[in-house]
N, C-alpha and C positions, 0 to 999 in steps of 0.2 A: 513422357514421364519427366524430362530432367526439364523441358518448359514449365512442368505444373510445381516439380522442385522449385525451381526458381521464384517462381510465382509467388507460390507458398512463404518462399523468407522474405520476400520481398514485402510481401503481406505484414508478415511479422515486425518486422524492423519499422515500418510507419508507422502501426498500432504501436509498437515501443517507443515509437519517438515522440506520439500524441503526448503519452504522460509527462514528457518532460519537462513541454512549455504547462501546460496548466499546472504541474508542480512548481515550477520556478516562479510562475503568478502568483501563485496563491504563498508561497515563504515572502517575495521580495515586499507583496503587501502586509503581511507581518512583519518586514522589518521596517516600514515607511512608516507603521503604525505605533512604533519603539523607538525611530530616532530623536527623538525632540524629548519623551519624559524618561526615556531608559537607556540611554547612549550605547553603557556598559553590557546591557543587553544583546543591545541589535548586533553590535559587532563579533560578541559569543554566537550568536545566530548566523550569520554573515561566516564565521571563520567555520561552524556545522555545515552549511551551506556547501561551504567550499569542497570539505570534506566528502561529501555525499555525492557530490558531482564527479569529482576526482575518482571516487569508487563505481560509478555508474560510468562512466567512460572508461576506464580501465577493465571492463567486462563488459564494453558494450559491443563485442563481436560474439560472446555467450550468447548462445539462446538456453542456456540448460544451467546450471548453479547449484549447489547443494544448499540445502535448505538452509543448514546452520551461517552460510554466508547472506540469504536474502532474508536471515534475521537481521543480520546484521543491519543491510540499508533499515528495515522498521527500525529497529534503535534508533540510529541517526536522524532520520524521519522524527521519531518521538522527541530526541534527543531537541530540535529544533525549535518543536511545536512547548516541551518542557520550558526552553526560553522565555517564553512570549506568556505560558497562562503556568511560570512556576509550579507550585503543587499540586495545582489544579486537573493533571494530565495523570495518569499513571497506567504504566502498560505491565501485564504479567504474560512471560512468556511460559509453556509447558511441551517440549516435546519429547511424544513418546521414544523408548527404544528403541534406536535405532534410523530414526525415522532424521536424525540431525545429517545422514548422508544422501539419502532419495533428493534427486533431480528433478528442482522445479522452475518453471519459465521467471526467469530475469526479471527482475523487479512485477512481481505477478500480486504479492503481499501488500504493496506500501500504499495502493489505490482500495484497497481494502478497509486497512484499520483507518486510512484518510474519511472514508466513508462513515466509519462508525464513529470518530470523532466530529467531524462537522455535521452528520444529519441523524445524529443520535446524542449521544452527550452532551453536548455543547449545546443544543437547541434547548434545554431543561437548567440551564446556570449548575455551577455546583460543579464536583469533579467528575472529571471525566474516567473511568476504567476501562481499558480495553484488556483483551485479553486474545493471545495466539496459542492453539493447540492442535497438536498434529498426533496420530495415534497411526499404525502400521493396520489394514484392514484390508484382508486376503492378500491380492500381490499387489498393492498402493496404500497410497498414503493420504489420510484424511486429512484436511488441515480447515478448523475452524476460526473463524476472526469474527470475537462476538462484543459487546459493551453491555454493562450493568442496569443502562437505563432505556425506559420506556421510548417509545419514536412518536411523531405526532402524524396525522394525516399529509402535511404538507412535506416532513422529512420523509414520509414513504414514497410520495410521488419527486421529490428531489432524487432520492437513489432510483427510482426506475427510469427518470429519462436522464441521467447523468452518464455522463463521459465515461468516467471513471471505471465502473461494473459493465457494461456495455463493449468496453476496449476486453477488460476481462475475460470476460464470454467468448470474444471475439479471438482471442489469443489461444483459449482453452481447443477452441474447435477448431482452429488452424493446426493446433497440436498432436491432438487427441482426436480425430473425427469417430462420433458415435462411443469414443472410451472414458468418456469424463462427468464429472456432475457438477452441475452449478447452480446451489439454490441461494437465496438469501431473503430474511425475511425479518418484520419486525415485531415487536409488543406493541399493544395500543393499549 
């Protein structure tokens, strides 16, 4: 039992550490894409940046968070991506009653609304809406990560064989075996 314990976080901690590097790619290529006509930019971006990491290592022995704190990284998260496409971005957060203390896995959120910003909004021009909501439903907590706009055929097969939701799942049922749900789905 304390082998498959071990196992288990051992498990956890690489799947948490996947998102890092492909998070850090995909920001430092938004700021390579900002040095040269937006200076003042990238470096807003760059000092977010810093921010989010400093916050992500500072809990990176957390496996568990309250919710209202792995808002927080989405902020920062948005906060970054705000940078780079100004107005363009807009996030509404809603969480129910109570629901700002329930414990959820460590940056479990931010691969999420990443998702719904690059393989749903963003593929359509125009701005992007996301939207986070979590409602208390029996003894758990529902937490939805949706956006405004249609998806096309090729954003839908982007989010099924991507990193991102895959690591998700992956984390959900290391967590929770057989206690969890994890659907997601698009508009065409």
């Amino acid at each position: 039992a304390l082998l498959e314990t071990q196992l288990a976080r051992a498990e956890l901690m690489a799947l948490r550490m996947q998102l890092h590097p492909h998070f850090l790619f995909n920001t430092l290529h938004s700021v390579s894409a900002l040095i040269e006509s937006r200076p003042r930019e990238a470096i807003r971006m760059i000092a977010r940046l810093g921010e989010f990491l400093r916050l992500s290592i500072d809990g990176r022995d957390a496996r568990m968070i309250c919710l209202e704190e792995e808002i927080r990284f989405v902020e920062l998260y948005f906060g970054i991506e705000r940078v780079r496409f100004e107005d363009r971005v807009h996030l509404r957060v809603n969480l129910g009653p109570g629901t700002e203390s329930a414990l959820v896995p460590n940056l479990i959120l931010q691969p999420l609304v990443e998702n719904a910003l690059r393989h749903g909004a963003w593929k359509h021009g125009g701005a992007a809406r996301v939207e986070v909501v979590s409602q208390a439903v029996d003894h758990s907590v529902e937490i939805i990560v949706r956006n405004e706009q249609q998806s096309t055929p090729e954003a839908a097969k982007a989010i099924r064989e991507g990193v991102g939701l895959a690591n998700v799942r992956s984390r959900l049922q290391l967590l929770y075996p057989e206690r969890f749900r994890f659907e997601y789905g698009w508009n065409s």
